[in-house]
Structure formats: C-alpha cells, structure tokens
C-alpha positions as CSV (number, residue, x, y, z in Angstrom):
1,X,0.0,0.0,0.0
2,X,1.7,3.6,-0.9
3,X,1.1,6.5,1.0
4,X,-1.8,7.8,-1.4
5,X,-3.5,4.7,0.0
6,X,-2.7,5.3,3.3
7,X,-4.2,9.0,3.1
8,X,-7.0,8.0,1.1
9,X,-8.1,5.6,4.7
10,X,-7.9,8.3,6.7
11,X,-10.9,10.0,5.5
12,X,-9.6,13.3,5.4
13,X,-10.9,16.1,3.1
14,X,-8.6,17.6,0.3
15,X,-7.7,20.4,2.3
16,X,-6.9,18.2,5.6
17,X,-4.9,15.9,3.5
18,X,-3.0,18.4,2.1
19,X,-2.6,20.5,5.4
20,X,-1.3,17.2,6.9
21,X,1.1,16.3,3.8
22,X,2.6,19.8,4.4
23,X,2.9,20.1,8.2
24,X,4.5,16.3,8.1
25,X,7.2,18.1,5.9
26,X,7.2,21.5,7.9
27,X,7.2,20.2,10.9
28,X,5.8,22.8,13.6
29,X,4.6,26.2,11.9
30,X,1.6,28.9,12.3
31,X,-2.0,28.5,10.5
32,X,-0.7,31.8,7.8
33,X,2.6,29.7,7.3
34,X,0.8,26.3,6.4
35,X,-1.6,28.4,4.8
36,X,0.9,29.8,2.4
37,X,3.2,26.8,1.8
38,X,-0.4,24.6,1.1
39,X,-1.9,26.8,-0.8
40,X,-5.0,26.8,1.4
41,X,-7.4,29.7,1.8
42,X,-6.4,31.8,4.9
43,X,-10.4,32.0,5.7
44,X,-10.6,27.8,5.9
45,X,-7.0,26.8,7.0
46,X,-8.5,27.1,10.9
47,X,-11.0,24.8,10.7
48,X,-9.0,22.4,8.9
49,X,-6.1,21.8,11.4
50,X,-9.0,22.2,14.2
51,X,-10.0,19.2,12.3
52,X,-6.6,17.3,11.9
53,X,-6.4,18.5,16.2
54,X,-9.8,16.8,16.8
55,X,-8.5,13.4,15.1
56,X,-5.8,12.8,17.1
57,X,-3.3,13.7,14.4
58,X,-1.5,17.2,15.0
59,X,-1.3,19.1,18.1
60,X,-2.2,22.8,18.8
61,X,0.5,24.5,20.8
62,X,-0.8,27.8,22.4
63,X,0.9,31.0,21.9
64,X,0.7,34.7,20.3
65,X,0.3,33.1,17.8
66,X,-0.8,29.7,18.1
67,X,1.8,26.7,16.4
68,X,0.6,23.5,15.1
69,X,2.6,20.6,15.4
70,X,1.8,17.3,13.6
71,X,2.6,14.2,15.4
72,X,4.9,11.5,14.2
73,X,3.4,9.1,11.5
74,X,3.3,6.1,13.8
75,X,1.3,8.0,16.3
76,X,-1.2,9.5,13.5
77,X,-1.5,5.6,12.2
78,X,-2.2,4.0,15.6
79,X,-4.6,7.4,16.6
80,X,-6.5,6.6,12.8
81,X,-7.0,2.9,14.1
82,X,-8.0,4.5,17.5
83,X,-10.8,6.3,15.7
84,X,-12.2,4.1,13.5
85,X,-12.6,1.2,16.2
86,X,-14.3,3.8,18.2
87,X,-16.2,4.4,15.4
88,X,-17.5,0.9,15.0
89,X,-17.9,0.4,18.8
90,X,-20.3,3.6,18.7
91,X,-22.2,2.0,15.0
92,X,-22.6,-1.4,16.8
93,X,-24.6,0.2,20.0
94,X,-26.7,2.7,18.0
95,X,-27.6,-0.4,15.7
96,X,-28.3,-2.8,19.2
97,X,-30.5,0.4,20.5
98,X,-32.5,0.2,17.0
99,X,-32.5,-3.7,16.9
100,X,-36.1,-4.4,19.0
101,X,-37.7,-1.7,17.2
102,X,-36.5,-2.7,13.2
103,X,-37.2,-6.1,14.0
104,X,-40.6,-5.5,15.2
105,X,-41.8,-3.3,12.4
106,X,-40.2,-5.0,9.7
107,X,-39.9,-8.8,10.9
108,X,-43.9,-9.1,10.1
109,X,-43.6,-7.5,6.7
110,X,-41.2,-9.6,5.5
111,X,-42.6,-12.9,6.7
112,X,-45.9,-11.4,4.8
113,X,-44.1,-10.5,1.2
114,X,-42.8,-14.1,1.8
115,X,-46.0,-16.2,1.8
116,X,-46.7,-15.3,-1.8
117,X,-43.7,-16.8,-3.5
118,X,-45.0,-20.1,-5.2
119,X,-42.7,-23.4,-5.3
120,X,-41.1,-22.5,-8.5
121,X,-39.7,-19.2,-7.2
122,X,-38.1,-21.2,-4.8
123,X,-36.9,-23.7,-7.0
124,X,-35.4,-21.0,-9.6
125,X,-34.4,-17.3,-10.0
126,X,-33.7,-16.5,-13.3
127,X,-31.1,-13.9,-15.1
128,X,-31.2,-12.5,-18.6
129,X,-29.0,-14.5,-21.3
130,X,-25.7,-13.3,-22.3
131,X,-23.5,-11.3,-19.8
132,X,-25.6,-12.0,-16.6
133,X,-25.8,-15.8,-17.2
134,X,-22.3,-16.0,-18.4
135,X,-21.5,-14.7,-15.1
136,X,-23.1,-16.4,-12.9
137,X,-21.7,-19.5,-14.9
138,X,-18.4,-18.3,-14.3
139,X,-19.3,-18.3,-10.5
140,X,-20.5,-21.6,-10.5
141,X,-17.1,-22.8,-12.0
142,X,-15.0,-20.4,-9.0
143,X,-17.2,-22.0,-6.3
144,X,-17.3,-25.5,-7.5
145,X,-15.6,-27.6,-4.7
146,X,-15.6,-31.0,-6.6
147,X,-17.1,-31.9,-10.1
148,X,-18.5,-29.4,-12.9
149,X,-20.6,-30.8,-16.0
150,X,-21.4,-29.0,-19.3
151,X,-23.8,-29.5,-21.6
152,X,-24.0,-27.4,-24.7
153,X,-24.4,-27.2,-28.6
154,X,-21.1,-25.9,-29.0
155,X,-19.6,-24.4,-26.5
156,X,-19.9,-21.0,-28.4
157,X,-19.4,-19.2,-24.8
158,X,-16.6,-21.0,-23.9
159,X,-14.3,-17.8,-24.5
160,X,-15.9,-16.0,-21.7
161,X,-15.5,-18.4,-19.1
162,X,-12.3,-19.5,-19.9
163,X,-10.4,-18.4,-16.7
164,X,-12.8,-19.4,-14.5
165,X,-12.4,-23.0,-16.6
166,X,-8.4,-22.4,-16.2
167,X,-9.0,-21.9,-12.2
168,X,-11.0,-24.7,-12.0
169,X,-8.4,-27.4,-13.3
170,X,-5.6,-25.6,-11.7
171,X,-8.0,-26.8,-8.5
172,X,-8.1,-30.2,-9.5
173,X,-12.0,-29.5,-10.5
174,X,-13.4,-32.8,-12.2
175,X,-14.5,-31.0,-15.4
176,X,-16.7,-32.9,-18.3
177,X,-18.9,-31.4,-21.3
178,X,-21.3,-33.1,-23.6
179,X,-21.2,-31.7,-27.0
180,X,-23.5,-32.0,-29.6
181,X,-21.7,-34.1,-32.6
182,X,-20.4,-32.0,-34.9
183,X,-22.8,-33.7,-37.6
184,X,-25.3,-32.3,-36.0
185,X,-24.2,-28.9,-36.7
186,X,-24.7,-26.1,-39.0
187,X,-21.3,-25.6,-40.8
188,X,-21.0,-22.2,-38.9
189,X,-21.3,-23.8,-35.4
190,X,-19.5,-26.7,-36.7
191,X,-16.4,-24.1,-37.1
192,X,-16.9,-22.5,-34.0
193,X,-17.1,-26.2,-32.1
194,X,-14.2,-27.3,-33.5
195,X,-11.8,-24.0,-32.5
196,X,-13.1,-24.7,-28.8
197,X,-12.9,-28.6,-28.7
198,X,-9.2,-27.7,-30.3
199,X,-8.5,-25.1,-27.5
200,X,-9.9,-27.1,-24.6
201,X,-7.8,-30.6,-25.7
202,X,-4.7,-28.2,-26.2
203,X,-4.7,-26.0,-23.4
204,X,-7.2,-28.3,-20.8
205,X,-6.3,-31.9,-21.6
206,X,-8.0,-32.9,-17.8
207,X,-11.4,-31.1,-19.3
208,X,-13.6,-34.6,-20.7
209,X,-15.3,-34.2,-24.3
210,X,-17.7,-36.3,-25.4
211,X,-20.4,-35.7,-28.2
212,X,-24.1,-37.0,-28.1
213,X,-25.5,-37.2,-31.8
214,X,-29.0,-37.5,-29.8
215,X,-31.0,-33.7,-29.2
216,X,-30.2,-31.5,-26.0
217,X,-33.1,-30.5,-24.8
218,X,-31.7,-28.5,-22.0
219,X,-28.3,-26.6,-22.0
220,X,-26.0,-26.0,-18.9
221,X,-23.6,-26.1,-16.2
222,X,-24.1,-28.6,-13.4
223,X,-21.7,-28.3,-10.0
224,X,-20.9,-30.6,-7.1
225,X,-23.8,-32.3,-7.6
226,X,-24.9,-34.9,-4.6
227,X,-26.7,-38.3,-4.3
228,X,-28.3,-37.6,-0.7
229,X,-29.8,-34.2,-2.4
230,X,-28.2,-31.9,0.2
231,X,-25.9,-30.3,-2.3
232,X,-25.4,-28.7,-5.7
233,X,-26.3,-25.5,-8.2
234,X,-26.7,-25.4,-11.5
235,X,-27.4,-22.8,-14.6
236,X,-29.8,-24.1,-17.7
237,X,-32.0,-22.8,-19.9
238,X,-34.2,-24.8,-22.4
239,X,-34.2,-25.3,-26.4
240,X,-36.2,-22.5,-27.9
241,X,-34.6,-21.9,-31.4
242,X,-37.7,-19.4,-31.8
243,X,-37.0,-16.9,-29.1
244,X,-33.2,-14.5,-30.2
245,X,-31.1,-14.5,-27.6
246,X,-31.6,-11.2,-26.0
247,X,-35.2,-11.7,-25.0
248,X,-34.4,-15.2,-23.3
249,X,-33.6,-16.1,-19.5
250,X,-31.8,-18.9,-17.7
251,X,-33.1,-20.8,-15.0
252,X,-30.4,-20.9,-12.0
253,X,-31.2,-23.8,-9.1
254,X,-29.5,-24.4,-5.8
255,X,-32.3,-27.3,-5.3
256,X,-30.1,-30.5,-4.6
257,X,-33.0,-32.8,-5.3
258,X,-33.3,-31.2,-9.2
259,X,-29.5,-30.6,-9.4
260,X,-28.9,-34.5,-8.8
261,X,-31.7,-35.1,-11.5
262,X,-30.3,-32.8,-13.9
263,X,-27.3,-35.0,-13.1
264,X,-28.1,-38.4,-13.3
265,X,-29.2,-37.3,-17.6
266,X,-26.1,-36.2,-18.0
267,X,-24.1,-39.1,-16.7
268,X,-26.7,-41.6,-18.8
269,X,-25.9,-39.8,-22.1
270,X,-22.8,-39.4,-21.3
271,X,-22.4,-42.9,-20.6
272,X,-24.7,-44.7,-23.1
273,X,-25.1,-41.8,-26.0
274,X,-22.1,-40.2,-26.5
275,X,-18.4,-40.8,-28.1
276,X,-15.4,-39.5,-27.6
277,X,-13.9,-39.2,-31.2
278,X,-15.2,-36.1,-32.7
279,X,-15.1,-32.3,-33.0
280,X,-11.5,-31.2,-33.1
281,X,-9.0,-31.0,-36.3
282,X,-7.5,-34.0,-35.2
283,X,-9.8,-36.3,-35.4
C-alpha cells in the first residue's frame, strides 16, 4: 500500500490531506505559514487543522500566535486505528439500540411478502442470457468444490468463461462437457465447435469431451452435484430456437433434489449416447 492509500483511509478532506502532507514536511509552523506553503485559503485553514487537532493527528500549541505541530506518522496511524474502532464500537450500539424496534416493524412485513412466492420461485431465479448468465456461470465454475458438467451445442461461450475454466483445473475440478456431434451442426457452429474442442484438448487436456448425436433439450452447467440431495447449483435454460437471444432467460437452481436429476441425464448420455472421437481438427 503507498502512501496515497494510506491517506486516502484516513478519511480526510482535500484540504486536511493536504494540510497534513505539508505540516509532516514543515514540521511545527503557524496556521498563515501552512496556509501559504499549502496553498490553502487563509479563511478555511483554521478549521481544517481544528480538524486534523480533533483526530488525534496534530497538536495545537498555544501561543501569540498559536503553532501546530503534527505528530509522528506512527502515532497519527495507531490514533487513525483508534478512531475508526471507536467508530465501530459507537455503530454497533446505535444499531443494538434500534434492533427491537426494526425487528418488530419489519420482521412481520417480510414474513408477509414471503408467503406469496410459489414453489417455482423457490426452486429458480432467473437472469437474462448473455452477460448475466455467463457470469453467474463463471461463478459456478470459482465455487465448485468437486465436479463441474457441461452441456451445450457448442460451446460458443466457452471464451468468456475461460479463466474461471483455467482456475478450475488448476483446482483439480473434475471438469466434463457433452457436446452436440459435430454432424449435428450447421457448418458455422460446426467451425466454432471445432476451435473450442481444439482449444480445450490443447490447453485443458484434464477437461472430458464427449459428443451426443441425440437432441439437447436442456443446456448448462451442473456443480458438485450430490446423491443424498443436500448439495449442488446449477445454470440451464431450455431449447427455444424461436425466441433471439436477448429476449431469453436462464433458470439458475440451488435445489439439490433437481441438481442431482439434472445429473443423473447427463451421466446416462454421457455414458450410453455419446463418443469421444469427434469435434476437433485431429480427429
């Protein structure tokens, strides 16, 4: 951390930053002196160092006229740490004295607003396609503690998740993705597969391909999946060739139950419908 940093935590104003920046080089001086050497306005430079005097950080020494004094750096660090825990001690009462009284009002309202969400709501949120679901794929990947399974068309997105990909095999993430097979394709997303597949086997060679020539009806990314239910998120949205991009929405799901289900296809095509040999310009 430089010293911009360090100034920039003490929450001090522009003119009490550079009244203190000045006096740590002047050493002790009058308010006109600092005033002229800072470049502060005569008319305000009293109320800044009664500021700087009132944190702890420079020291008024009477006289005709009065000196300021600052006080050694260690001493204005340890007297900034002084003031901010006080700070925070003062924050945490004020919020106890309010606790009763917020909970009281708002507790009831909440638990109100609460008994009209339906089961689905609880079973899914849902974010827009495109940066927001890419995203929160890419947190999915970050947070995965064990296992991560893809299934997509593709792979047309895998650009953007890339270094959350790279993180998770640094981690020693189990990573798999069901493709569908490249004769499947259009010849443009036939391309576009078989640049990723090449990237993936080049740069990613623990990342498992296998293509499916059967139909995806659902597209994802499945993580840490469980078999007692008690664990598990994933991000999918359904086939709906109809609706463009922009104007469709992914479903994400923390439900263990539905993220072991979601599962349990994707080992059984992976298992019985799908082949390793396919996609990239080797093969």
């Amino acid at each position: 951390m430089g010293e911009t940093d360090v100034f920039d935590r003490l929450g001090l104003t522009e003119y009490e930053r550079t009244a203190l920046t000045e006096l740590l080089s002047l050493g002790r001086t009058t308010a006109p002196n600092l005033a002229e050497a800072a470049g502060i306005p005569k008319a305000r430079v009293y109320g800044v160092l009664d500021s700087l005097c009132d944190r702890g950080f420079v020291k008024e020494i009477p006289g005709r006229p009065k000196h300021y004094q600052p006080h050694p750096p260690t001493e204005i660090l340890d007297r900034a740490e002084e003031n901010r825990r006080q700070e925070y001690e003062s924050f945490v009462a004020d919020l106890e004295d309010q606790r009763a009284a917020f909970l009281e009002e708002y507790g009831p309202r909440y638990e109100r607003a609460g008994e009209d969400i339906t089961a689905a709501e609880e079973l899914f949120y849902v974010v827009d396609v495109g940066d927001p679901s890419e995203r929160e794929t890419r947190r999915i990947y970050r947070e995965a503690d064990e296992r991560v399974r893809v299934l997509t068309k593709a792979f047309e997105y895998f650009e953007t998740v890339e270094p959350a990909v790279a993180d998770a095999v640094d981690r020693g993430i189990d990573l798999r993705a069901l493709l569908r097979h490249p004769d499947a394709l259009a010849a443009e997303n036939r391309e576009r597969q078989r640049a990723v597949v090449d990237r993936i086997r080049g740069s990613y060679p623990e990342f498992g391909i296998r293509f499916t020539r059967g139909a995806l009806p659902w597209r994802g990314t499945i993580a840490d999946p469980s078999d007692g239910y008690d664990d598990g998120e994933a991000i999918l949205l359904v086939q709906e060739d109809e609706i463009p991009n922009h104007m469709r929405q992914a479903a994400i799901t923390e439900n263990g139950a539905f993220v072991a289900g979601l599962n349990r296809y994707f080992e059984l095509v992976w298992t019985h419908e799908s082949e390793r040999g396919a996609g990239g310009s080797g093969e």
